[in-house]
N, C-alpha and C positions, 0 to 999 in steps of 0.2 A: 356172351355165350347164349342167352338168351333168345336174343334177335335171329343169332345163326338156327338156333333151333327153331324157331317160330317160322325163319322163311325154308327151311326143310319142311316144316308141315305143311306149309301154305303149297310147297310143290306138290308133295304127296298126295294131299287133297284135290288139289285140280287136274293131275293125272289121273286120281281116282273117278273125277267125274268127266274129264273125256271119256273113259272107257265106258261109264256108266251111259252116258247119251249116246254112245254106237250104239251099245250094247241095245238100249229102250228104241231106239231106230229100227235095227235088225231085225228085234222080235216083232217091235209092229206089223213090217211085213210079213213076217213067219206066218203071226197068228193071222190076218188079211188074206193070206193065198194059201193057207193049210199047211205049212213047212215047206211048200215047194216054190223057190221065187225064181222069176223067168229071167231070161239074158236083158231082154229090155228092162225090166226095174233094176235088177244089179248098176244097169248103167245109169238108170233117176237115183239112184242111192250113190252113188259117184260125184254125181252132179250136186246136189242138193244137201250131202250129211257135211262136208268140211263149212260153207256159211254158216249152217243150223249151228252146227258146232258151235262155232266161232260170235256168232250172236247170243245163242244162250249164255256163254262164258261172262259177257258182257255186261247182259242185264244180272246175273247171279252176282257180280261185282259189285253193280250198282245198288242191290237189295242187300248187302253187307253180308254173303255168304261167304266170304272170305277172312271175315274180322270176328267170328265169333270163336268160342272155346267151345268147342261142341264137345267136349265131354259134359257138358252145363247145359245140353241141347232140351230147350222147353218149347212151351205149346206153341209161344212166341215167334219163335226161330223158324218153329214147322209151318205156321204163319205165313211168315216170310218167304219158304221154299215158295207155296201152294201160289201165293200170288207172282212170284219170278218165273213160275211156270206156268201158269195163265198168260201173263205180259207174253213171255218168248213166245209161246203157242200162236198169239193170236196175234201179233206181228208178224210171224213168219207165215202162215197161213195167208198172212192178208199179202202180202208181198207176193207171194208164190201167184195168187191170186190173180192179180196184177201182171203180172210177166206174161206168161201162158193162158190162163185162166183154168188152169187143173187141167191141162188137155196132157195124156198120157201119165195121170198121174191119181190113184187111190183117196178119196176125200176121205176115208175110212183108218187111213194109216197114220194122219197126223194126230187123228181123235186120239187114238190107239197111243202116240207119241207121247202125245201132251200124257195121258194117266200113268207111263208108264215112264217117264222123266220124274214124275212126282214119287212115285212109289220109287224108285231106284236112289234118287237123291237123298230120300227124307229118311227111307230105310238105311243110309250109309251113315246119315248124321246120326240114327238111334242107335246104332250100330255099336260107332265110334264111346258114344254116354255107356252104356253097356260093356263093351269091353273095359272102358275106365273104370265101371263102378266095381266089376266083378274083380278087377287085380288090385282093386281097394280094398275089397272086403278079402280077398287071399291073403294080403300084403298083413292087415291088421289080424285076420286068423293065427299068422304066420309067429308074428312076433309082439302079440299079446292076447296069447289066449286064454291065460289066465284070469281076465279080465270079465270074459265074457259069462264066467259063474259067477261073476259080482253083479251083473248088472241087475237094476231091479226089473221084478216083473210087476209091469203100470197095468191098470185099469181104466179107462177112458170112462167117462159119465157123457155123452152127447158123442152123435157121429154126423156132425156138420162141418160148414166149411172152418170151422175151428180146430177141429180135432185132425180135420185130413189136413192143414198146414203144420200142427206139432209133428203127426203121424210120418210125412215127409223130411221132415226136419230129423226125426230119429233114426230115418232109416239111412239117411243123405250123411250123416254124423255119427261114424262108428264107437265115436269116442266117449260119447252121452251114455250116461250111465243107465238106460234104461232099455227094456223088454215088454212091447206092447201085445197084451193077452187077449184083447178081445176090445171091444165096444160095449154099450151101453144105451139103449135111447126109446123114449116111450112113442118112436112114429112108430104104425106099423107097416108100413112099408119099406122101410129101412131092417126091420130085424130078418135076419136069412141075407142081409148084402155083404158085400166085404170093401173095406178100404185101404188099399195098397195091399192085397190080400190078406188080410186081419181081417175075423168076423163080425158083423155085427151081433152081440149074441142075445141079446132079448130087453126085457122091460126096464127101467133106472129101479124099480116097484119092487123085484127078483134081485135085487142087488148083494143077498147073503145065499141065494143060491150057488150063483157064480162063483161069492167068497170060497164057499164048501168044495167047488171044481175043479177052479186053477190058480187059487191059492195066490192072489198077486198080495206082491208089499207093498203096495202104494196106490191110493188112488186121485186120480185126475178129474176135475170140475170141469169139462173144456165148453162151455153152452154161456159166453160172455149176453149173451142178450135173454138170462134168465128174468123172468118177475121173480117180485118177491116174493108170492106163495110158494114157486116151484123153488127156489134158492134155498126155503127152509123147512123143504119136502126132504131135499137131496143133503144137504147137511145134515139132519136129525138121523138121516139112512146113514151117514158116513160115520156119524158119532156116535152110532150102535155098533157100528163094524166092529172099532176098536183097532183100525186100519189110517194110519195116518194118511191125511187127505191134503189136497192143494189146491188150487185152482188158477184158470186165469182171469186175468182181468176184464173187468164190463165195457164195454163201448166206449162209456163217456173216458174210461182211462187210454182206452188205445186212440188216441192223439194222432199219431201216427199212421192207423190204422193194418198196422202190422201185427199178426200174431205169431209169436216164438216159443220156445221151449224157452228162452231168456226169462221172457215175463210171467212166468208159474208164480205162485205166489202161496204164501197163507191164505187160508179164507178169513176175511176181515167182518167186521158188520157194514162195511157199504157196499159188500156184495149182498147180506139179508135184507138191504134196505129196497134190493131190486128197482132202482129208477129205471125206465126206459131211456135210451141214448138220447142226445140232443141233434137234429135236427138245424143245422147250422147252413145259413145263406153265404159260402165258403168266399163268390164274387164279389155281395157287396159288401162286407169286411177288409176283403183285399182291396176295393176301392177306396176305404176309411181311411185304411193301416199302410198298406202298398205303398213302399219308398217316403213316407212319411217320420217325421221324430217324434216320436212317441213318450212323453212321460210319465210314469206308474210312479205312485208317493208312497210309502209304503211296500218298496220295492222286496224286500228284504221280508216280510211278514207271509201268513199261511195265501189269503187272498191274493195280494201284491204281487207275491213269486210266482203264481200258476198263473195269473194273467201273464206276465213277462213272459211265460215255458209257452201260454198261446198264441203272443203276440208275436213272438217270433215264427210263427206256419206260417205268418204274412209275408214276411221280407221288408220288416220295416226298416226304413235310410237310418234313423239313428234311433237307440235306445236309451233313454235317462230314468240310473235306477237312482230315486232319492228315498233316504232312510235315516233315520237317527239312530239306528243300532249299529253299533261295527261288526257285530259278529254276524246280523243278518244280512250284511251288506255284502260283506265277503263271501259268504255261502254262496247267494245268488250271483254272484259276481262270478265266480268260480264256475260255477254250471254254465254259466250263459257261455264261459270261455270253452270251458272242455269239454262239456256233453252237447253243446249243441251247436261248438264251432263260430258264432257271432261275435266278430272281432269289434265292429261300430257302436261300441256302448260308454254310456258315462257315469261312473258311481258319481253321485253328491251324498257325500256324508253330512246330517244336519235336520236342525226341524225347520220344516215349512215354515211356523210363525216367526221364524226370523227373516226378516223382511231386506236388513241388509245382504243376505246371501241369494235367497228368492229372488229379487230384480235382477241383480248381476246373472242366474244363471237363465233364467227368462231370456234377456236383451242376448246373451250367447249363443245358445244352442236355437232359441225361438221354435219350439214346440209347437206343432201341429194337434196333437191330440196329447190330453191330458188325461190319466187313470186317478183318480183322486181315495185311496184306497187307506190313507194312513188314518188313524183314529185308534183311542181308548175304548175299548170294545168289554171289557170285564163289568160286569152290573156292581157286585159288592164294591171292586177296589176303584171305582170312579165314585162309588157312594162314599166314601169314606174320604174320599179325594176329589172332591168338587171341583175345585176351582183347576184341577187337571184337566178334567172335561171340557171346562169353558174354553181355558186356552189351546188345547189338542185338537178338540171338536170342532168349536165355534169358531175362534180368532183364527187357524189356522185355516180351515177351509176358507174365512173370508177374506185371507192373504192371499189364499191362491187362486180364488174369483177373481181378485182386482187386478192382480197380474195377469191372469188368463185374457181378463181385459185389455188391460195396458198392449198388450206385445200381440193383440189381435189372435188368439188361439181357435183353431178352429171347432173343435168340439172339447167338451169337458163334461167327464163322466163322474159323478157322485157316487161313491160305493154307501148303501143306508144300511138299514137295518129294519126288520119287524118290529122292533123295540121304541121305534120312533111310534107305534099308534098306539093309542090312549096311551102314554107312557106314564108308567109309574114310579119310574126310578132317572138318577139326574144324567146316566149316559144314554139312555134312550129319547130325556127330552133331550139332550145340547145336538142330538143326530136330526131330532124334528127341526129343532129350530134352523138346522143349516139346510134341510131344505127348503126354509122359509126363504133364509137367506139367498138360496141361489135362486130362487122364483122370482125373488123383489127385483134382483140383479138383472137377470132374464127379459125381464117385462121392459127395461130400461135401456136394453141396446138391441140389437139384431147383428151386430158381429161374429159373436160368438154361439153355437148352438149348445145349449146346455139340458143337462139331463140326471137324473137323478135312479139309480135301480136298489130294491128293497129287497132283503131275502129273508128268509129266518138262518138257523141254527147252519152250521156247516160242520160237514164230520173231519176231523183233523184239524182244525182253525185253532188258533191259539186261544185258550181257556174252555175246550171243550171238554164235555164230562171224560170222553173216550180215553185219551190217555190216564185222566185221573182214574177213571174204572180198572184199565188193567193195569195198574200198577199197586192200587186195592186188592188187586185179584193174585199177584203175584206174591203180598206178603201174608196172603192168607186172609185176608178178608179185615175186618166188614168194611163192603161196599157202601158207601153212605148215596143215599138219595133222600133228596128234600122230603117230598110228599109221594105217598101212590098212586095222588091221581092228578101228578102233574105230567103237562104233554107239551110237547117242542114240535115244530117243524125244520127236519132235516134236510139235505141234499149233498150230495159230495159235492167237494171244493173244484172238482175240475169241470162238474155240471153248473155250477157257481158262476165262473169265470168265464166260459163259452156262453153263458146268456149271456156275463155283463158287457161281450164283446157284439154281439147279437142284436142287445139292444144299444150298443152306440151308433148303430145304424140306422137305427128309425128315428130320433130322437130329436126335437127340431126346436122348441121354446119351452123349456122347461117343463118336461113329463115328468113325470116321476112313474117309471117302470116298477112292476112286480114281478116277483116270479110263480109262477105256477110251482105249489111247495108240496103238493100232494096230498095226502092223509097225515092229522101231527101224528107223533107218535110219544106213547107214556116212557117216562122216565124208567119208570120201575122194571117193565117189561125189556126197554131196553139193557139194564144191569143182570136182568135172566138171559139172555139171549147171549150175551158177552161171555158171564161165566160157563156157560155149557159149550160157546166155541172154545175156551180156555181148556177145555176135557174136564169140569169140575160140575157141580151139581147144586144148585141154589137153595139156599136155607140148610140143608145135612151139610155140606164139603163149606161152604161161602155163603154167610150171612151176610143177610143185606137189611140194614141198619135206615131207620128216618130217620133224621135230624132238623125240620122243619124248614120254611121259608129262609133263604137268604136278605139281608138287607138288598132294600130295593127291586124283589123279584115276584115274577106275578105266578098265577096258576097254569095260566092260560096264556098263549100268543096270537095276536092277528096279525094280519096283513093290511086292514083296509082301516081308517080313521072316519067316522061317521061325517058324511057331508061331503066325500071325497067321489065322487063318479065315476063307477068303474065302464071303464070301454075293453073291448077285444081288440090284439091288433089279428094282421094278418100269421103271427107266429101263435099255434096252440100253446106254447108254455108261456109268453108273455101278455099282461096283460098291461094299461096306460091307465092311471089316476087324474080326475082330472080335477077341477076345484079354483075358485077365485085366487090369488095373490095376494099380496100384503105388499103397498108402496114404500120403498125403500126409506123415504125420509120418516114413515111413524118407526122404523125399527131403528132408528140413529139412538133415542132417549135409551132403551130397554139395554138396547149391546153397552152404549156408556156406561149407566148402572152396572151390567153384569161386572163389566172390566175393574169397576171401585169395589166391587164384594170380592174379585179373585183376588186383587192385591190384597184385600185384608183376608183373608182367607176365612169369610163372615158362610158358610155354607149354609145357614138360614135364610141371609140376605140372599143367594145365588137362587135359593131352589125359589122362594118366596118370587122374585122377577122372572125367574122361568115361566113362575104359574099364569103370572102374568101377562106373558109374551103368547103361553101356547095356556090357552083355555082348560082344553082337554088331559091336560100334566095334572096327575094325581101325585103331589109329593109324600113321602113315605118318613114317620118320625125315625129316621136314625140318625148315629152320631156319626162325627165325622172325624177324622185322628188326632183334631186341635180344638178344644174349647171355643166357645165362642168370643171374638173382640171383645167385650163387656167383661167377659168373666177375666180374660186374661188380663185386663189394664185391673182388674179389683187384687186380682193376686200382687202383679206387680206393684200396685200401691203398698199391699201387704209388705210386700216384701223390703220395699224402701223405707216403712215403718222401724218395722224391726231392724233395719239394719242402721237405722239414724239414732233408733236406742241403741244400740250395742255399741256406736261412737262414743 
């Protein structure tokens, strides 16, 4: 039934535009000789309108004038008309040309033809969009009107090209439950315009004037490429409203680069954190990633999984998600199947440091690019769990070096951390030492291109304060933070990932990449900033509580390790470390040692050969969840005492 209707429109249509090309024929003359056309052009318009015809049909075919849904008719389509009408024009012109050379015939009529085929045609397909739209919006009058004193009345904050694709979207979707009042935006050329005839009505500054006007229930963030000052201009304005607010998402979220009424959102704090977008070389990524098997370790984690959600914009030939969680393995497994459709993926459930599963799935799949993303990343619960780090950190990364090796991998990316410089705590040294490790490795072959990228803090990553904050905030407080004048460098996770794929591209003998982190930012300010998005009020409504230093945590974070030479590359947000190596046979003694303290689970011995290894490791007196070797063979002794008395 379908089909039968589709080829009835497809008639109707093409009979519409035979008439329409007489008709743009006809007048040419009209307009040409004043209304009055002689016996001899009646007879060149005999001669010459059934080919014109019959050619333009032609090429309209061949420009897909036939295959679109022009109730859907966009700038696109109209596009396409303008240039099917230039092609016919000036073929047939040049034809005509060619035969006679114009002799009895108006050079002035075809001008006239050409603009007036354009306008006829393009006016039929807008035509067509309109009369659709108008028996849609009748149809839904019709038989849901009741609906229509539901819908909200929105306030837009920005009238850019963000605002005019929602803007579109609500007016295109009757079913959306909203009513767009006005604009918002501090250009001044934009206020007194209108977008889809909605006004623009004045400053983001006048924002409770408008309240007082027209009275909307909800207002809209739509200005994704805000900085942070303007981010926490416009929220402080919406949190005085007393008008619930939304927004959309920032650059570095839209992935896609789609903006929808879909992706409205809460306003988060990595919207106040304002980063500018990332700037991404889309080419040479697709020449890295492009049909290639890609493995992410850590597939299933915050970092892990948003590289996988970007590695796939590439169209990589196979994906290997490897995880030791099942639960994260299945999440991401899941998305990769149904939200983004990528049938060619491999879960491996398993840790890296198992070296009997690692060979085997190496020698099978044989991985082209490797994301090495998996790692103990919490400061306190590695400080208290040592010998977790060694084997998670250490020993695993250096399974997955000698494999990377073995099965000739072509690049392999190190996800580190800030916490690797001057580290003070034992998961920022075992993160140094594995870039030591992949440098010695590095220096030793030229097969493989290896690389190392460094970040600080990420918002949303597993153990970051953020969730901990509003879940503080939801039972009524207090907020705990360390110190008031401790500071982090943040970035969102999906700005995170889009470097660390950014920089697999430059990456040649082991650099160790940075990221450009911006300004750190204070802990305390950020638990203020959180509670007053929450609607609550810091220190009256949410006390925020110190509790001091964590085991193993500093005040301060850097990026850079003294003695390490900073270069620029050609991308502003990254930057390349550079610095002597360490030959791989002095680090054979040190990793021995570490591997005889994790099996006794000696965390003095570990941190003591760390300090060793890595100069600049300040170890930190804490305990660790097990007594030390010593103490526990004394107890034991005890204990076989007493129990050979009680024989």
């Amino acid at each position: 039934m379908k089909q039968h209707i589709r080829k009835i429109n497809f008639w109707i249509v093409l009979a519409a535009d035979i008439f329409l090309l007489s008709a743009a024929h006809l007048l040419a003359y009209s307009i040409r000789f004043g209304g009055e056309i002689a016996s001899e052009q009646w007879s060149n318009i005999r001669t010459v309108l059934p080919p014109f015809i019959g050619f333009k049909l032609v090429v309209f075919y061949f420009f897909g004038l036939y295959r679109g849904m022009w109730r859907y008719t966009s700038l696109a389509d109209l596009l396409n008309i303008l240039k099917s009408c230039a092609l016919a024009a000036f073929v047939s012109i040049g034809m005509l040309l060619l035969v006679n050379r114009f002799e009895g015939f108006s050079r002035s009529v075809f001008v006239l033809d050409a603009l007036l085929t354009f306008l006829f045609i393009a006016g039929f397909r807008v035509g067509l969009r309109l009369f659709y739209q108008n028996s849609k919006d009748i149809h839904f009058r019709r038989h849901d009107a009741t609906s229509l004193n539901r819908r909200k009345r929105l306030l837009i904050i920005g009238a850019g090209d963000a605002a005019e694709k929602v803007t579109r979207e609500i007016n295109d979707n009757k079913a959306l439950p909203y009513k767009i009042v006005g604009f918002l935006d501090d250009h001044p050329a934009k206020i007194g315009q209108r977008i889809h005839g909605i006004p623009v009505l004045g400053a983001i500054a006048d924002l409770q004037e408008y309240l007082f006007k027209f009275d909307p229930q909800e207002i809209l963030i739509a200005i994704p490429s805000a900085s942070r000052d303007q981010m926490n201009r416009i929220v402080e304005l919406c949190r005085a409203s007393g008008i619930p607010f939304k927004t959309l998402p920032g650059l570095g979220e839209l992935i896609t680069e789609k903006v929808s009424i879909k992706t409205i959102r809460d306003v988060s704090y990595k919207d106040l954190l304002g980063r500018p977008p990332v700037r991404l070389e889309l080419e040479r990524i697709g020449d890295v990633l492009g049909g290639r098997t890609v493995m992410v370790t850590g597939a299933g984690g915050s970092i892990g999984s948003e590289l996988c959600r970007q590695i796939l914009r590439f169209n990589p030939g196979k994906l290997i998600l490897f995880d030791a969680s099942e639960e994260n393995l299945y999440r991401i497994e899941m998305e990769v199947l149904h939200e983004h459709g990528f049938r060619d993926y491999v879960t491996v459930l398993g840790k890296v440091q198992d070296k009997e599963l690692l060979h085997p799935v190496f020698r099978h799949y044989r991985p082209d690019v490797v994301f090495h993303a998996a790692a103990y990343k919490h400061v306190p619960m590695v400080e208290r769990n040592p010998w977790e780090g060694i084997y998670n950190n250490v020993f695993a990364t250096k399974r997955l070096i000698e494999a990377s090796l073995q099965f000739e991998v072509g690049r392999f990316i190190l996800v580190s951390t800030d916490k690797a410089v001057r580290p003070t705590n034992v998961m920022g040294a075992t993160k140094r030492l594995t870039e030591i490790i992949m440098k010695a490795f590095c220096n030793e072959n030229e097969r493989t291109k290896f690389m190392a990228v460094r970040f600080g803090n990420v918002l949303g990553s597993s153990g970051s304060v953020i969730p901990l904050f509003r879940r503080q905030i939801e039972l009524g407080g207090p907020v705990t933070v360390t110190h008031p004048e401790m500071t982090r460098y943040f970035m969102s996770i999906e700005e995170a990932a889009q470097l660390i794929l950014q920089a697999a591209t430059m990456g040649e003998r082991g650099e160790i990449f940075i990221l450009e982190m911006g300004t750190p930012v204070r802990i305390g300010q950020m638990a203020r900033d959180l509670i007053r998005l929450c609607g609550k009020e810091p220190d009256t409504e949410i006390e925020i509580k110190y509790t001091g230093l964590r085991p193993g945590e500093k005040m301060y974070e850097e990026l850079i390790t003294e003695g390490e030479g900073i270069v620029p590359t050609h991308h502003e947000k990254i930057l390349v470390l550079g610095g002597p190596g360490v030959p791989l046979a002095e680090l054979q003694e040190p990793l021995a040692k570490l591997k005889e303290h994790a099996r006794a689970h000696d965390s003095e011995g570990i941190k003591a050969e760390l300090r060793r290894a890595i100069p600049e490791y300040t170890p930190q007196a804490t305990e660790s969840i097990l007594p030390q070797p010593n103490a526990r063979d004394k107890d034991n002794d005890g204990a076989d005492i007493q129990l050979h008395v009680a024989n």
